[in-house]
C-alpha positions in Angstrom: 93.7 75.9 108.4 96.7 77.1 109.8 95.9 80.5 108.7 92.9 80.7 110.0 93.7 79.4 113.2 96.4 82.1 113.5 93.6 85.1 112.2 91.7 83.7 115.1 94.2 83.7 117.6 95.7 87.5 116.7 92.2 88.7 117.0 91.7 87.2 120.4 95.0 88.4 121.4 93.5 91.7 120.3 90.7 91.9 122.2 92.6 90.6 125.3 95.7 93.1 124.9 93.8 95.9 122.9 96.0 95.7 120.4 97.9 93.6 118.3 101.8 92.7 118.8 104.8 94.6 117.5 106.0 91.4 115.5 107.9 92.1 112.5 106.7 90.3 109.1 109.7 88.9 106.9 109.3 88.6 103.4 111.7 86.2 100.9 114.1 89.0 100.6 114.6 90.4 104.0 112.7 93.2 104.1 111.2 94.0 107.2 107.8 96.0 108.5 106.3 96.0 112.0 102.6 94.7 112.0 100.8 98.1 113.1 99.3 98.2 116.2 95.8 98.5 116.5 93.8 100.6 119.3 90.1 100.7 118.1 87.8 98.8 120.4 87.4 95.9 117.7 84.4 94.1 116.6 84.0 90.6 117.3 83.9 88.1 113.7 81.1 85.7 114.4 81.4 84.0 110.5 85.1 84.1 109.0 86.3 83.0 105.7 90.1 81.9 105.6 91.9 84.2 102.7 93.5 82.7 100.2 97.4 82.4 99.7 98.9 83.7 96.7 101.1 81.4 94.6 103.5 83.9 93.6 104.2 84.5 97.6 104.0 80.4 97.8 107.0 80.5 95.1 108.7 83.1 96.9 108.6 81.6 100.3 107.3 85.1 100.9 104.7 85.7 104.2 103.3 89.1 105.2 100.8 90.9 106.6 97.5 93.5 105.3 95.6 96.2 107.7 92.4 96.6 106.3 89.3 99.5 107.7 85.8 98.4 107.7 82.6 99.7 108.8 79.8 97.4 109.6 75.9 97.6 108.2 73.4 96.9 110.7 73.8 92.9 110.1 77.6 93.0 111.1 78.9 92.8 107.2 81.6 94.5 106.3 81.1 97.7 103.6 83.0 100.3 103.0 86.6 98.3 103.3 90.2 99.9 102.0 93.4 98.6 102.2 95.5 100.7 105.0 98.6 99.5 105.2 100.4 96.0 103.9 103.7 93.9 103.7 105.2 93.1 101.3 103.3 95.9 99.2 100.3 94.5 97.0 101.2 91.0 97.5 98.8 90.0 99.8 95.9 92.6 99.7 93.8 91.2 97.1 93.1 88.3 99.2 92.5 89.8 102.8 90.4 92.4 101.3 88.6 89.3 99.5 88.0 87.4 102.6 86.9 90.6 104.4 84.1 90.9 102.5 82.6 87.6 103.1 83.1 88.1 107.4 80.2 88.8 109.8 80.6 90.3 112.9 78.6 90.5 116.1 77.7 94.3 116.6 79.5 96.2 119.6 77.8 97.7 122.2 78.4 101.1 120.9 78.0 100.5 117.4 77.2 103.2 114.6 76.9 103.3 111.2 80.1 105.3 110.6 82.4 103.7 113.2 85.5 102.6 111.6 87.1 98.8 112.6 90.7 97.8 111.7 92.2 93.8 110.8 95.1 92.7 110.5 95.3 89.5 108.6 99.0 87.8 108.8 100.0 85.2 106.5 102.4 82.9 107.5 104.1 79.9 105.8 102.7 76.5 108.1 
């Protein structure tokens, strides 16, 4: 729940700041990444599924982050998602790009079929 509660409060900061904070992600091992900062006009989520958290970061006491691009169909799902950027590498993309999938989101004002979104999910340790 924690997670999910902190998805929803980095997009809300989001749409208030128009983009996400600078905040560095720390891994088990001390390598650092800034989160990237995001300047698309975002889309709103209106149904969100919580991703899961991978054991081998659970083990690892490892947290991280995942930018993910979207577009939306003309019922707010997400299709044509990749992977942009992530931290630690490959540790947590198979379950934000997972969760993606199932998310809705209200349609913007100016919405095409070929506009591009952007996400980050952040997984933290509660």
């Amino acid at each position: 729940m924690k997670i999910f509660k902190r998805l929803i409060f980095l997009f809300v900061s989001a749409l208030v700041s128009g983009c996400t904070t600078n905040q560095v992600a720390m891994n088990s091992h001390n390598n650092t990444k800034p989160l990237p900062e995001l300047t698309e006009d975002p889309a709103k989520p209106i149904k969100v599924e919580q991703p899961c958290f991978p054991t081998k970061a659970v083990n690892n006491n490892a947290e991280g982050w995942v930018q993910v691009e979207f577009s939306l169909d003309k019922e707010g799902k997400p299709v044509k998602i990749v992977s942009l950027d992530d931290s630690p590498a490959g540790l947590f993309e198979f379950c934000a790009l997972s969760s993606i999938k199932r998310w809705v989101f209200e349609l913007p004002a100016s919405y095409h079929q070929d506009a591009r979104y952007q996400f980050v999910f952040e997984f933290k340790l509660g």
